[in-house]
C-alpha positions as CSV (number, residue, x, y, z in Angstrom):
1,X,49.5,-10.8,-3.8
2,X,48.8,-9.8,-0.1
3,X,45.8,-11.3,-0.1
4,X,46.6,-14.8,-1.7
5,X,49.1,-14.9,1.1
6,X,46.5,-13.7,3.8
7,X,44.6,-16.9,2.5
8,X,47.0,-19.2,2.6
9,X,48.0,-18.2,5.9
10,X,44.6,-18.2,7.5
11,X,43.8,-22.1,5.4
12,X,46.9,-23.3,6.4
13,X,45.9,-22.4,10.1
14,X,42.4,-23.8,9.5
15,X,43.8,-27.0,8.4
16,X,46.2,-27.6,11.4
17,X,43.3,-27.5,13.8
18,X,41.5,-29.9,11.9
19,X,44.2,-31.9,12.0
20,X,44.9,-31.5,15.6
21,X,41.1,-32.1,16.9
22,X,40.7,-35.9,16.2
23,X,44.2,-36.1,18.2
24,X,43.1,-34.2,21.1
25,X,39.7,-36.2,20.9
26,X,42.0,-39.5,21.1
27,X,43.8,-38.0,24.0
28,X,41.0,-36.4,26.7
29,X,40.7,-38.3,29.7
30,X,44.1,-39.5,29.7
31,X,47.4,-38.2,31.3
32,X,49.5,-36.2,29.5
33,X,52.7,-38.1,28.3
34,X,56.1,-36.1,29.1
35,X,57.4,-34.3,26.4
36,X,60.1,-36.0,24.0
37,X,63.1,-33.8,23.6
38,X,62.1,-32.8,20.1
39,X,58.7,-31.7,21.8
40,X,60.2,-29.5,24.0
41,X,62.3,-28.1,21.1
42,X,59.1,-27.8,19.1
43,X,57.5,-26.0,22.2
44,X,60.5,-23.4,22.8
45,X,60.1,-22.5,18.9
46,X,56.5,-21.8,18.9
47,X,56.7,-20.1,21.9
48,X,59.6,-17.5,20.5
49,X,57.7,-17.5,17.2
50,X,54.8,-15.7,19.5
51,X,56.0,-14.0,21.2
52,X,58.3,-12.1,18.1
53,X,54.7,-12.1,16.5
54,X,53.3,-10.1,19.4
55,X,56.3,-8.1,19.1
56,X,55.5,-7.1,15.8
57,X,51.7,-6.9,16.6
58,X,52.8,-4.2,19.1
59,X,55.2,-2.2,16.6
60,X,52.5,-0.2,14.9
61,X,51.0,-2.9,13.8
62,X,53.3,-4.5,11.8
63,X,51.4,-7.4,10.1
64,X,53.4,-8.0,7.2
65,X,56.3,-8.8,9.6
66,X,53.9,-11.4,11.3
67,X,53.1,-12.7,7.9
68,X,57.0,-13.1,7.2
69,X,57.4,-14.9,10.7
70,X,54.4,-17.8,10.2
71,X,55.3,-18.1,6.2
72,X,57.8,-20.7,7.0
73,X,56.5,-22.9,10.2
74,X,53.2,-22.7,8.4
75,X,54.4,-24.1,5.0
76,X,55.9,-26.7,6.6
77,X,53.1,-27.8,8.5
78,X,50.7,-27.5,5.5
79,X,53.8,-30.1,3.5
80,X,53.2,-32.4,6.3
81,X,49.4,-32.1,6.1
82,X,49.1,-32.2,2.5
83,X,52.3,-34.5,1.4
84,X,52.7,-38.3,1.0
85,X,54.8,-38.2,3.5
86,X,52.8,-36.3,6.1
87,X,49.8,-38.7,5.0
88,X,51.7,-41.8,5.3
89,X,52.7,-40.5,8.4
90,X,49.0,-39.8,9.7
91,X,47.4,-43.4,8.4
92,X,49.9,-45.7,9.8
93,X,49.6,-44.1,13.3
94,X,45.7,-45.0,13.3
């Protein structure tokens, strides 16, 4: 069980920078846009979600905690990545 979810952790990962490359490619050279207020939002969470990750990393190595802390923002990004929705959402802004 620990290690299907070590595996779908680490994909899920795996397919998010895919994802993200082609978007960075688009985006080198050019200034970057100010952030939205969602974007900020987004930022602040990711930025609490590591740093309550390191926290665990640093608690005798408490993985299974870090593994409980990305199961959610991980599963949704892999429902964006693999749903219609997130699909529709990717064609129509190429």
């Amino acid at each position: 069980m620990a290690a299907d979810r070590s595996y779908y952790l680490y994909q899920t990962m795996i397919d998010l920078e895919q994802g993200i490359k082609p978007e960075e490619a688009k985006m080198e050279g050019q200034k970057p846009a100010k952030m939205t207020p969602v974007a900020e939002e987004a930022a602040k969470t990711v930025e609490t979600l590591y740093d309550d990750a390191l926290a665990a990393l640093k608690d005798d190595l408490n993985t299974s905690q870090v593994m409980a802390l990305l199961s959610d923002p991980l599963k949704a990004a892999n429902d964006l990545l693999t749903t219609k929705k997130g699909r529709k959402a990717k064609v129509s802004s190429l």
